[in-house]
PyMOL Python script that loads the backbone (N, CA, C, O; Angstrom):
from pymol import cmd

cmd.read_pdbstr("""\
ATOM      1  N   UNK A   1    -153.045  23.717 153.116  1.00  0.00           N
ATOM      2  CA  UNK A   1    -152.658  22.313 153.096  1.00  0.00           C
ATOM      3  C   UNK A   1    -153.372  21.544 151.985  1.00  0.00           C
ATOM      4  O   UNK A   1    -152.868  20.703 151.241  1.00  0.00           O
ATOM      5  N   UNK A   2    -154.563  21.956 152.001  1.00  0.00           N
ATOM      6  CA  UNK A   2    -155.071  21.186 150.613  1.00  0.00           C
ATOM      7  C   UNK A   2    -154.859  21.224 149.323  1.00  0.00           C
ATOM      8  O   UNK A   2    -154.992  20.346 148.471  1.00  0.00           O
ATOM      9  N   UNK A   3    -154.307  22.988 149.203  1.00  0.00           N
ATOM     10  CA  UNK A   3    -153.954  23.027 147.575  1.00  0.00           C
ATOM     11  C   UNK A   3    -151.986  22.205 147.764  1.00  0.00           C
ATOM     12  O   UNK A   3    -151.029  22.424 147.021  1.00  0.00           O
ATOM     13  N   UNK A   4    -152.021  21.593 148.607  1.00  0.00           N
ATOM     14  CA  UNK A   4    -150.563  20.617 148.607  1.00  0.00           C
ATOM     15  C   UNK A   4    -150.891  19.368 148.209  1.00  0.00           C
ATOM     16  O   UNK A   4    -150.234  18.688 147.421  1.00  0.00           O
ATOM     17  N   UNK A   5    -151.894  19.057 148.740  1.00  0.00           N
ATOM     18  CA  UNK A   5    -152.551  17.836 148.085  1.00  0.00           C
ATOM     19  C   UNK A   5    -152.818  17.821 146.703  1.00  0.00           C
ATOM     20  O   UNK A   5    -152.526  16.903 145.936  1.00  0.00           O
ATOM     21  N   UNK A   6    -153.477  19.044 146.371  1.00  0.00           N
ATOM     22  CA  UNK A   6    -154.144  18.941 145.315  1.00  0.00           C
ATOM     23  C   UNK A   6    -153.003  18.912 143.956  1.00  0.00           C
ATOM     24  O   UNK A   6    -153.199  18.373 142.867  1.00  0.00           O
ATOM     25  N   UNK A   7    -151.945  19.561 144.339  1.00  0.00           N
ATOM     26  CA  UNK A   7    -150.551  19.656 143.421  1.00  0.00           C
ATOM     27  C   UNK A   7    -150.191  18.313 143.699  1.00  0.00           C
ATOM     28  O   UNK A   7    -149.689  17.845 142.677  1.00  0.00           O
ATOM     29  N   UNK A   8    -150.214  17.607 144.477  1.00  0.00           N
ATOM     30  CA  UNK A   8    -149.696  16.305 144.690  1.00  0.00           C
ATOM     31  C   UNK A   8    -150.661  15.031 144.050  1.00  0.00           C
ATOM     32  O   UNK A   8    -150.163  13.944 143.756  1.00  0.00           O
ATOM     33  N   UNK A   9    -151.669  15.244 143.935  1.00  0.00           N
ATOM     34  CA  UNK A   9    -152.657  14.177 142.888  1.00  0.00           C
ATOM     35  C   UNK A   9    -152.160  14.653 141.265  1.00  0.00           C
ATOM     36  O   UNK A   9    -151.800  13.917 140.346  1.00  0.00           O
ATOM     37  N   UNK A  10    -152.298  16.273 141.296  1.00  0.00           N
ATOM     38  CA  UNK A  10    -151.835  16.663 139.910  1.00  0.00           C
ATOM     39  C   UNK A  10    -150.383  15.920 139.376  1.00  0.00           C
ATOM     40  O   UNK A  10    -150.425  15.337 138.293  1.00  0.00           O
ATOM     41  N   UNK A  11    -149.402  15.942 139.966  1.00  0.00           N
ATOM     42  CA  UNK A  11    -148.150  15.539 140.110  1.00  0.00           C
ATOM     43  C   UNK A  11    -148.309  13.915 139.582  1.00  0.00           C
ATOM     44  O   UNK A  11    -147.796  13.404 138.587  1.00  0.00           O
ATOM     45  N   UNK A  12    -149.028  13.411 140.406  1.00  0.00           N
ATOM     46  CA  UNK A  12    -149.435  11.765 140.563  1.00  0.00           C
ATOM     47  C   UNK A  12    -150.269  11.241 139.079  1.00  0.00           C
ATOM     48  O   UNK A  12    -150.150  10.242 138.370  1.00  0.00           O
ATOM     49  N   UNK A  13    -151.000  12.249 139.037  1.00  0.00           N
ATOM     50  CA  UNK A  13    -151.945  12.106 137.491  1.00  0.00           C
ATOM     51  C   UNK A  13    -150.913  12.126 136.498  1.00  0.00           C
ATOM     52  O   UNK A  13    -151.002  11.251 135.636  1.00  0.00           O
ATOM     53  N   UNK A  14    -149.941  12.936 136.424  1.00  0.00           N
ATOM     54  CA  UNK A  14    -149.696  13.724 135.170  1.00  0.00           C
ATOM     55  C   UNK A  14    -148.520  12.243 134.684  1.00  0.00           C
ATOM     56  O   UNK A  14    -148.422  11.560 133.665  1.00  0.00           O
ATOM     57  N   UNK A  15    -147.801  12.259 135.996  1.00  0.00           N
ATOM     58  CA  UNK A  15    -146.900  11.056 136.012  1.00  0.00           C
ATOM     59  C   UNK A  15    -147.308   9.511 135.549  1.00  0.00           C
ATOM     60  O   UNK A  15    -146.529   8.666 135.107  1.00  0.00           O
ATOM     61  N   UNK A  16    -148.935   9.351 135.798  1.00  0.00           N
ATOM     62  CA  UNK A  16    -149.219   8.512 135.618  1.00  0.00           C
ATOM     63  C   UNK A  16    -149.232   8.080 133.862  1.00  0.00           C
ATOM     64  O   UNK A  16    -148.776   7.179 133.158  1.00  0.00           O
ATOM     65  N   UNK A  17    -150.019   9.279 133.695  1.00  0.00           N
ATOM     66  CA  UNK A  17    -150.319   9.504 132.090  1.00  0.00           C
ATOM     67  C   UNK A  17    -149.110   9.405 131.861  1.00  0.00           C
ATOM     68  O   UNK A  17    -148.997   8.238 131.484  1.00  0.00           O
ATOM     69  N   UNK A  18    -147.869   9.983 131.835  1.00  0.00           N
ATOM     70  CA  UNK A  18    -146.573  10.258 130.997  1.00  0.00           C
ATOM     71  C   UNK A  18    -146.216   8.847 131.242  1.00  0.00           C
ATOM     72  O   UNK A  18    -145.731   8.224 130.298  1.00  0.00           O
ATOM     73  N   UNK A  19    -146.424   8.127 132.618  1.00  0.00           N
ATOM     74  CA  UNK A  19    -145.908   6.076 131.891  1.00  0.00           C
ATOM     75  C   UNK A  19    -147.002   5.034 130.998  1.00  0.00           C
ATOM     76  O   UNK A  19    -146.746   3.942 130.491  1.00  0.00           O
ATOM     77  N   UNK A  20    -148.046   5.648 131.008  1.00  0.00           N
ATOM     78  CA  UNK A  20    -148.908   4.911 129.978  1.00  0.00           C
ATOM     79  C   UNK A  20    -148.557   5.307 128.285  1.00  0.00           C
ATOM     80  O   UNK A  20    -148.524   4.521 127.338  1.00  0.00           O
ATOM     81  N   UNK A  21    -148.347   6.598 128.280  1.00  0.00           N
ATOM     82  CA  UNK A  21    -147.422   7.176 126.890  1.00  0.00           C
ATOM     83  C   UNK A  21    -146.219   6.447 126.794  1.00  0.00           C
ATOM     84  O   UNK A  21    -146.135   5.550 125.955  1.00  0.00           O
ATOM     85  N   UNK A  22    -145.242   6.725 127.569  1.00  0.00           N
ATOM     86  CA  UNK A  22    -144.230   5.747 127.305  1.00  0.00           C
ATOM     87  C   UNK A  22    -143.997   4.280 127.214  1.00  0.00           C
ATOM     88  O   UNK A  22    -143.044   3.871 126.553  1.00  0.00           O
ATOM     89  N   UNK A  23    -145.100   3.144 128.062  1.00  0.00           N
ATOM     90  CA  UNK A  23    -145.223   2.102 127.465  1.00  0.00           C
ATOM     91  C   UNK A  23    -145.478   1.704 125.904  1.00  0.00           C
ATOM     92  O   UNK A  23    -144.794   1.082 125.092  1.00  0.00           O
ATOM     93  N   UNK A  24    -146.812   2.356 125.831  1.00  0.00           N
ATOM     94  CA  UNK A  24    -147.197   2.919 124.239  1.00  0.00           C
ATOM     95  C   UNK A  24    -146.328   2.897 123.550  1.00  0.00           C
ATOM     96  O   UNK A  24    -146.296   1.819 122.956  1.00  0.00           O
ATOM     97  N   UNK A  25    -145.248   3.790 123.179  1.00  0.00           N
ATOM     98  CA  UNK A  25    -144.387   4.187 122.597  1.00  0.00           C
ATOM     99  C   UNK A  25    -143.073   3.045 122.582  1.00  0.00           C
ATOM    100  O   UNK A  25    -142.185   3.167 121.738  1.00  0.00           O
ATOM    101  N   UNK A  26    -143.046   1.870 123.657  1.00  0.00           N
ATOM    102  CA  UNK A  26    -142.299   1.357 123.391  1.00  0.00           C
ATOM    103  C   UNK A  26    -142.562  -0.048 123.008  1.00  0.00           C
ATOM    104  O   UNK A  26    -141.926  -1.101 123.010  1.00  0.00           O
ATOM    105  N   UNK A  27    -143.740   0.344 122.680  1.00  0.00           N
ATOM    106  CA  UNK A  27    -144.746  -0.988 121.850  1.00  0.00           C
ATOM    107  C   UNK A  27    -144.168  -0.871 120.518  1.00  0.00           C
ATOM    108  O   UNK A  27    -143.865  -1.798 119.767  1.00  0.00           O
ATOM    109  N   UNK A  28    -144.035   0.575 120.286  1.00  0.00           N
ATOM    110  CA  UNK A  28    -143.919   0.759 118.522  1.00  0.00           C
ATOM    111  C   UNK A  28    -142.518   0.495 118.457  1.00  0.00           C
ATOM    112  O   UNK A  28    -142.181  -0.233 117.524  1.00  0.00           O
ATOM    113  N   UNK A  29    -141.184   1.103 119.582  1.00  0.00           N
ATOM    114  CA  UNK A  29    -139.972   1.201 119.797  1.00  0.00           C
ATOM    115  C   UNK A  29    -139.133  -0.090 119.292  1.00  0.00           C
ATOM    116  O   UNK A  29    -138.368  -0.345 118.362  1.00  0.00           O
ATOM    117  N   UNK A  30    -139.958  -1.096 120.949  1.00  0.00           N
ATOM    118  CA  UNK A  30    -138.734  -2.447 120.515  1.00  0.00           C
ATOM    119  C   UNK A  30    -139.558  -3.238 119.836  1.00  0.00           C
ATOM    120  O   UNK A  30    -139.043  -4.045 120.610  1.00  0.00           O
ATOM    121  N   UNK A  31    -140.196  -3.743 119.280  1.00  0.00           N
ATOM    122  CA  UNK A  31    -141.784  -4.513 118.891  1.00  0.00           C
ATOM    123  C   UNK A  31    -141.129  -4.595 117.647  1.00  0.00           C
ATOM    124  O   UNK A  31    -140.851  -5.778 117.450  1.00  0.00           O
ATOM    125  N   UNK A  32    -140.750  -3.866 116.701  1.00  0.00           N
ATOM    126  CA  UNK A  32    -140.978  -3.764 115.174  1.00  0.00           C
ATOM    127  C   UNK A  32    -140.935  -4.871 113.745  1.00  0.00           C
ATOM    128  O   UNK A  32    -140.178  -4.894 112.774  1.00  0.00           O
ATOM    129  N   UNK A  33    -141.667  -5.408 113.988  1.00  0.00           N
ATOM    130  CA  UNK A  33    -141.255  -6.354 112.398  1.00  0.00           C
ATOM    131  C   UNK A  33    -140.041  -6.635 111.910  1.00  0.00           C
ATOM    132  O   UNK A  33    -139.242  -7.556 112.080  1.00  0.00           O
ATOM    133  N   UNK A  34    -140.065  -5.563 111.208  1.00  0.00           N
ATOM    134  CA  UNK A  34    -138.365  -5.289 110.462  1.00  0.00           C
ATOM    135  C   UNK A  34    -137.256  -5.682 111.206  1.00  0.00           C
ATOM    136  O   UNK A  34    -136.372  -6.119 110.469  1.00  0.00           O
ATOM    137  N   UNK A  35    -136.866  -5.694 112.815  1.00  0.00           N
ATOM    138  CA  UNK A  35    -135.780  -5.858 113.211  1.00  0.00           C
ATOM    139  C   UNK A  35    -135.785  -7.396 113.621  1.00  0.00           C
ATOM    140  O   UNK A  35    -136.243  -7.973 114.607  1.00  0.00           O
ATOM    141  N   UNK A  36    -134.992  -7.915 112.311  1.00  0.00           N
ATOM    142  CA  UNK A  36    -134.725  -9.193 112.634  1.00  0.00           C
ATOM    143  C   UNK A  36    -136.018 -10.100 112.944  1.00  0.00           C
ATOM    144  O   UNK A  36    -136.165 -10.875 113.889  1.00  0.00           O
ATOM    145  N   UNK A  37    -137.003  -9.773 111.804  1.00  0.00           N
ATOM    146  CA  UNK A  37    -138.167 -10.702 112.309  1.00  0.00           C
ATOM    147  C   UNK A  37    -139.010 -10.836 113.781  1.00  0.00           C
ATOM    148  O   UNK A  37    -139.871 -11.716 113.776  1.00  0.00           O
ATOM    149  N   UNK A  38    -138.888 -10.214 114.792  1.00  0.00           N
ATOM    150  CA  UNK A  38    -139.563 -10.876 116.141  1.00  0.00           C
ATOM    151  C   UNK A  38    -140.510  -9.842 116.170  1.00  0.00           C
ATOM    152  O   UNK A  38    -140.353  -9.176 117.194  1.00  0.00           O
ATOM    153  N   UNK A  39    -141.372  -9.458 115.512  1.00  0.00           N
ATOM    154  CA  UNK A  39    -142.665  -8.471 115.673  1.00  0.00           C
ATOM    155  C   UNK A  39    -143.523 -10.115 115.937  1.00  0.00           C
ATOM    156  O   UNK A  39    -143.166 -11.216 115.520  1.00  0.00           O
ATOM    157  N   UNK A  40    -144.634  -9.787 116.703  1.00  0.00           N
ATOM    158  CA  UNK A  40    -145.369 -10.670 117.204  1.00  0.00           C
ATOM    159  C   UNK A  40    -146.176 -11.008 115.551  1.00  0.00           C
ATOM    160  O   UNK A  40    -146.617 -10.061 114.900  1.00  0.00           O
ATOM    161  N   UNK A  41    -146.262 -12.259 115.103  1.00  0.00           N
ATOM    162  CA  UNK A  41    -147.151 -12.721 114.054  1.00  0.00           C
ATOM    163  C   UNK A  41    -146.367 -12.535 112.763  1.00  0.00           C
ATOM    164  O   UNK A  41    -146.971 -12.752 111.713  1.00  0.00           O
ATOM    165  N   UNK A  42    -144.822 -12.078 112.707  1.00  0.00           N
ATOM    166  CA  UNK A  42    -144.170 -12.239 111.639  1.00  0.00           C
ATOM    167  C   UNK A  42    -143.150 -13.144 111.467  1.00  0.00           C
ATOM    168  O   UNK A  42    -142.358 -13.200 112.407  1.00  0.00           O
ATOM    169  N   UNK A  43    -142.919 -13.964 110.404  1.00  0.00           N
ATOM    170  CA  UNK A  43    -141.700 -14.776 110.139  1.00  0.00           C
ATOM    171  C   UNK A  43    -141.104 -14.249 109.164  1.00  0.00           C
ATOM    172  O   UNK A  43    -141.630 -14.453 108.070  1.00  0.00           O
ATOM    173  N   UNK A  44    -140.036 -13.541 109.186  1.00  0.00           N
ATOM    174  CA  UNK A  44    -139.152 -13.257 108.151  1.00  0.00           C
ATOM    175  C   UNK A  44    -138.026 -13.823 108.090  1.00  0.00           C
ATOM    176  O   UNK A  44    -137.192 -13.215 107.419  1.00  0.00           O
ATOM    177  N   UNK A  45    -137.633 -14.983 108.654  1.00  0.00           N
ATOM    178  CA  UNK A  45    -136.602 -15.938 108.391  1.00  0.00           C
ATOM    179  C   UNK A  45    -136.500 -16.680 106.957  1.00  0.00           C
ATOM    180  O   UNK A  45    -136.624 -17.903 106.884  1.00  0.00           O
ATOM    181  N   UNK A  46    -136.288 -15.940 105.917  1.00  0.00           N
ATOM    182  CA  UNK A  46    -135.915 -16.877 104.769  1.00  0.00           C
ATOM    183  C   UNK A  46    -135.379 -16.067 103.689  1.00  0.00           C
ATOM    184  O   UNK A  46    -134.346 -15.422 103.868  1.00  0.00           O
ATOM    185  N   UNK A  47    -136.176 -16.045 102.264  1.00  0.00           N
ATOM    186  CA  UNK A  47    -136.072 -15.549 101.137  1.00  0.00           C
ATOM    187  C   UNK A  47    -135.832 -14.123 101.134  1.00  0.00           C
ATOM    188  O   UNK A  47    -134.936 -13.481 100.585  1.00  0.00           O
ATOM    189  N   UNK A  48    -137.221 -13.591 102.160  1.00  0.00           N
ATOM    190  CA  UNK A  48    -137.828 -12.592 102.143  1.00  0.00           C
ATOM    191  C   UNK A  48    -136.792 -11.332 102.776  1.00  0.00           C
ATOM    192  O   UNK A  48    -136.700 -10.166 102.391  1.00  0.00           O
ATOM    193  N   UNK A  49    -136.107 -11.991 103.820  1.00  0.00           N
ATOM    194  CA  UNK A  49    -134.868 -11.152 103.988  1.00  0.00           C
ATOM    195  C   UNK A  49    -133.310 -11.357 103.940  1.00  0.00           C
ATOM    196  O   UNK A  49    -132.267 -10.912 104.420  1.00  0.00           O
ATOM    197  N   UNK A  50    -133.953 -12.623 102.771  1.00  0.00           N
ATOM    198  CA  UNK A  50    -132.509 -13.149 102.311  1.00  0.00           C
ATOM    199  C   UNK A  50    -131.829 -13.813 103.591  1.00  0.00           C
ATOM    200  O   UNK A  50    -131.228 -12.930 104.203  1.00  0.00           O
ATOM    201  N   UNK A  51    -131.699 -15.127 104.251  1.00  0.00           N
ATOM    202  CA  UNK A  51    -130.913 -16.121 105.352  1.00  0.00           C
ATOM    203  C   UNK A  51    -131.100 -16.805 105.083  1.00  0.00           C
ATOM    204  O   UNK A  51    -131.328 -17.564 106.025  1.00  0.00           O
ATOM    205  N   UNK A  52    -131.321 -17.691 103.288  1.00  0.00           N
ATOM    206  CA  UNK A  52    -131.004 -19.048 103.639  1.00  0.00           C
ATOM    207  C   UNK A  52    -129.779 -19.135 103.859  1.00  0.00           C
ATOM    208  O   UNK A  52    -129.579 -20.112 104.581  1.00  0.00           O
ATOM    209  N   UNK A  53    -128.865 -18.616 103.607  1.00  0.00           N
ATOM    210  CA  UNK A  53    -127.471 -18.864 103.864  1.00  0.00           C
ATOM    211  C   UNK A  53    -126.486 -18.728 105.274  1.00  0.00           C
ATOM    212  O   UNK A  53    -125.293 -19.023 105.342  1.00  0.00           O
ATOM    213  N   UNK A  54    -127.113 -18.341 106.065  1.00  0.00           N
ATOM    214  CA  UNK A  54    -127.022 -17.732 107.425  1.00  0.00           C
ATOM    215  C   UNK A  54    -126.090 -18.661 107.957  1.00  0.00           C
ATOM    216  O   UNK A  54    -126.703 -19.728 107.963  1.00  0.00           O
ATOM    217  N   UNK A  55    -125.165 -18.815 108.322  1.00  0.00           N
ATOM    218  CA  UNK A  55    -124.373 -19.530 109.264  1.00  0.00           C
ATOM    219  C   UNK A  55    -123.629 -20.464 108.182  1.00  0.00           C
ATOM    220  O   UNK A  55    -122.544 -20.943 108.512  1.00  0.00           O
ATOM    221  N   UNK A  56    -124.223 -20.786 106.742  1.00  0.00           N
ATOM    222  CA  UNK A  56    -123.175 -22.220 105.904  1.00  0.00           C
ATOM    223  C   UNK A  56    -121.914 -21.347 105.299  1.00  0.00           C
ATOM    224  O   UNK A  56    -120.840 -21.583 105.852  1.00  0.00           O
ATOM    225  N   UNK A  57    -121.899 -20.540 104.420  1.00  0.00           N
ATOM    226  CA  UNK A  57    -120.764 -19.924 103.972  1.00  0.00           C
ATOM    227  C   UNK A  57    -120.780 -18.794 104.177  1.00  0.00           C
ATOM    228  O   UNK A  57    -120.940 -18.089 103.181  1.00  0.00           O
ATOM    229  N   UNK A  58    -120.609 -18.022 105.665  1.00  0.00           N
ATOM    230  CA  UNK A  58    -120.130 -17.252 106.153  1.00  0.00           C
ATOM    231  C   UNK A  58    -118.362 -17.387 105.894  1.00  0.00           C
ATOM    232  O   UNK A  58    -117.600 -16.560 106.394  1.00  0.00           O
TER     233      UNK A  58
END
""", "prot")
cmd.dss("prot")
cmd.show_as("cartoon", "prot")
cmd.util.cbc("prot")
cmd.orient("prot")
């Protein structure tokens, strides 16, 4: 009965680790600068990726 437990903390550990990796990973995922400016601490609304024109002569 105990090595059931003991597969069952293993189970519980391993799972745990594999959602702290995947948060991680989706820090780098949806986060990014480049897409459309919304990386935390970037403004790329202008020159830099070309929108002054955004919405006037479409």
């Amino acid at each position: 009965m105990t090595d059931f437990f003991g597969y069952l903390a293993l189970a519980l550990l391993a799972l745990i680790v594999l959602y702290i990796l995947w948060v991680w990973w989706q820090k780098f995922v949806a986060n990014r600068p480049d897409r459309y400016g919304k990386g935390p601490g970037h403004d790329l609304r202008g020159a830099e990726r070309g929108q002054w024109h955004r919405g006037k002569d479409d």
